[in-house]
C-alpha positions in Angstrom: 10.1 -0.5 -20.3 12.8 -2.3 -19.0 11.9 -4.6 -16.0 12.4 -4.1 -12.6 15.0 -7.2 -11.7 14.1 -8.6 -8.1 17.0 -8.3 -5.5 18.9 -11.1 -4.6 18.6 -12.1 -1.5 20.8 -14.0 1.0 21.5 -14.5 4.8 22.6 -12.8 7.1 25.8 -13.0 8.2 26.8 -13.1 12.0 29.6 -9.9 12.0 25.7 -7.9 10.4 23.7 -8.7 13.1 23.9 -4.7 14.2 23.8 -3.6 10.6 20.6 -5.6 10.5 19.8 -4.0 13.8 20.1 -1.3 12.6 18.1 -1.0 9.4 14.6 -2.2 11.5 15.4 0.4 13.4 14.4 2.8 10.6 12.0 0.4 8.9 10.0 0.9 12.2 10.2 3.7 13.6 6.7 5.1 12.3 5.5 1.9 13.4 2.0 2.2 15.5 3.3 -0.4 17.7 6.8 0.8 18.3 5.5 3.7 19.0 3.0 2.5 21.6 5.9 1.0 23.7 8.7 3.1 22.9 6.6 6.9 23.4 9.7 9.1 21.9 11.5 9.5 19.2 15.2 8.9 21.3 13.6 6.2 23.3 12.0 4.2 20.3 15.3 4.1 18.4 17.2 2.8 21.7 14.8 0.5 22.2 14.2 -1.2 19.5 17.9 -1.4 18.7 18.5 -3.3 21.7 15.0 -5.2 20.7 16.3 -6.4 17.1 19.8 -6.9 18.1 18.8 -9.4 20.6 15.7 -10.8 18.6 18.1 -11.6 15.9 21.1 -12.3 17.3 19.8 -14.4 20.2 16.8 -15.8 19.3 16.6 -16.1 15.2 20.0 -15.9 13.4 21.1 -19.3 15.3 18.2 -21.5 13.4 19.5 -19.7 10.1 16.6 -18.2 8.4 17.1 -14.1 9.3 17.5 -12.6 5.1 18.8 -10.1 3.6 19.1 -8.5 -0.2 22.8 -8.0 -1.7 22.6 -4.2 -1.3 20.8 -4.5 2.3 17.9 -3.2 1.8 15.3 -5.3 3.7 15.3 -8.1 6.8 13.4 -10.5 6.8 13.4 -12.7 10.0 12.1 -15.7 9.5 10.9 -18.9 12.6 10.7 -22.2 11.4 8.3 -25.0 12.6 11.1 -26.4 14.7 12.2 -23.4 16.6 11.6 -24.1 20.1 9.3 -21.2 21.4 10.3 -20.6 25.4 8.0 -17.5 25.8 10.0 -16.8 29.0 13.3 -17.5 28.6 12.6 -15.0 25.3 11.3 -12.8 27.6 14.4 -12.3 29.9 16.4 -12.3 27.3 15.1 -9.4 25.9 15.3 -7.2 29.4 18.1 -5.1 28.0 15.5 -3.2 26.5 13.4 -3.2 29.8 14.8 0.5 30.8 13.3 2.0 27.6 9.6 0.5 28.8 9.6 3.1 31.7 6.6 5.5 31.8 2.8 5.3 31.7 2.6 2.8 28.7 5.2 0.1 30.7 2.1 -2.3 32.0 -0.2 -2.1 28.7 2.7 -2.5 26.6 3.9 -5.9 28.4 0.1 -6.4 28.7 -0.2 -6.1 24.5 3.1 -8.1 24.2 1.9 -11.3 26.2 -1.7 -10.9 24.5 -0.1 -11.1 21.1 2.4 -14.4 22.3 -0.9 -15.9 23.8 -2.7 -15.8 20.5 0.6 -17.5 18.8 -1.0 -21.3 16.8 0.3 -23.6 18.5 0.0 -26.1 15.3 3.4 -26.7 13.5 4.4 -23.2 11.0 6.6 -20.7 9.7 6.5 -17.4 11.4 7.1 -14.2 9.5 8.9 -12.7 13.1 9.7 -9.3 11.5 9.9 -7.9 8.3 11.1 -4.4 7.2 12.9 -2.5 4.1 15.0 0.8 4.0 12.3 3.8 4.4 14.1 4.6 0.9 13.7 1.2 -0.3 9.8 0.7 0.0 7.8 -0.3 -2.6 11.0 -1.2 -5.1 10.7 -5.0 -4.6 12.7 -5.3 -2.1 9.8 -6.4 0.7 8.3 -9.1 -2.4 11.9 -10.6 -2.2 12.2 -11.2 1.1 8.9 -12.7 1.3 9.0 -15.1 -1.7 12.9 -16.5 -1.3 10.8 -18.1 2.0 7.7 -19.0 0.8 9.0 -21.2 -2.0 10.8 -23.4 0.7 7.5 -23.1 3.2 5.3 -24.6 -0.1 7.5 -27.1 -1.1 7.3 -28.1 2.7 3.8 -28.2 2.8 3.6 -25.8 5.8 1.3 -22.8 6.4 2.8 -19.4 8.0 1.9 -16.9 10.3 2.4 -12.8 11.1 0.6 -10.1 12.6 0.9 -6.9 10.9 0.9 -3.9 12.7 0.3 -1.6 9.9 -3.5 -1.4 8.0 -1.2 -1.0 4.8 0.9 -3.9 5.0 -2.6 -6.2 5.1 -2.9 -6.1 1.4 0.9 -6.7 0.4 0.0 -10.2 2.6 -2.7 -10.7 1.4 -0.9 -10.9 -2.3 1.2 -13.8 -1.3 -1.8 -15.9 -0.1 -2.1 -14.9 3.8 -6.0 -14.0 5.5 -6.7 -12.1 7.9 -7.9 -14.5 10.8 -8.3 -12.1 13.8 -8.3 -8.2 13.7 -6.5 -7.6 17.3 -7.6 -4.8 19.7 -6.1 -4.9 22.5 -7.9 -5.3 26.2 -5.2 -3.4 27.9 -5.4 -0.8 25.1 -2.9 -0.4 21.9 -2.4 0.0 18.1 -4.6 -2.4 16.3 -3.1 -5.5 15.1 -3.6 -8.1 11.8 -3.1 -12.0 12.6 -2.8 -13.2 9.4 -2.4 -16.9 8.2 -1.6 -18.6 4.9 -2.2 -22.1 4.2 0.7 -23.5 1.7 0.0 -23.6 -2.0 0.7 -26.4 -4.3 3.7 -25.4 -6.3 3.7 -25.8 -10.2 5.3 -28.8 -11.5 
């Protein structure tokens, strides 16, 4: 059998930022927690269009670690140790997407939001922001990629990295490249349960 050649995997380039956009869009629209604060299929893909746009254009592509593969089929966006978090200003900047929050779900889904950036280490990491692959794309490598291209560099570093997962499947593809579950997350204000995952670097082989 001939073997399965992982996808190259590169930035992202400014002029994708939509395209990038884009793709999460799809990636996450079954998502439990997409689905909890965008009820609606029109209103989910509206919002979180205007949610990755800004997340990566704003907040992530300017301290250059937001991937790609050569044929687009995954984003990975990626936070390193250094990046500044301003929990605020990252809040205001993502009120574009405040008038697809409307309805009975608009305080427990800002409620679930802070309660996730409240459980945030505060000790020095990588944060695995968002990760997602084409709906066509899944389980062809292209997720492994995107994941490894970073956690080479976060090894030879020396540095652990975070996520939270908000999918019970996604736990075990984690838990492959060396993250643990540290905290299974139910929300007080009510919500999808959530994964806070950690992964303390490995030594890399000489």
């Amino acid at each position: 059998m001939r073997p399965v050649e992982r996808p190259e995997v590169r930035l992202v380039e400014p002029a994708e930022v939509d395209l990038a956009a884009d793709l999460l869009v799809r990636a996450f629209l079954d998502d439990p927690v997409a689905a909890f604060v965008f009820p609606g299929d029109r209103r989910r893909r509206a919002g979180l269009r205007s949610f990755f746009r800004t997340q990566i254009r704003r907040q992530y592509l300017p301290h250059g670690h937001v991937y790609t593969t050569a044929d687009r089929g995954g984003v990975a966006i990626w936070g390193p140790p250094d990046r500044p978090r301003r929990p605020t200003r990252e809040l205001i900047e993502l009120l574009p997407a405040a008038p697809y929050l409307v309805g009975p779900h608009l305080v427990p889904a800002l409620r679930l939001l802070g309660e996730i950036d409240s459980l945030h280490p505060k000790e020095p990491h990588w944060y695995l922001a968002t990760l997602g692959t084409e709906p066509e794309r899944q389980g062809t490598g292209v997720g492994s990629a995107l994941l490894t291209e970073t956690l080479g560099r976060v090894d030879e570093e020396g540095m652990p990295a975070y996520l939270e997962s908000s999918k019970a499947r996604n736990v075990p593809l984690y838990a492959r490249y060396g993250f643990e579950v540290i905290d299974e997350l139910h929300p007080r204000g009510g919500g999808p349960v959530m994964w806070r995952m950690w992964r303390e670097p490995r030594i890399p082989e000489p």
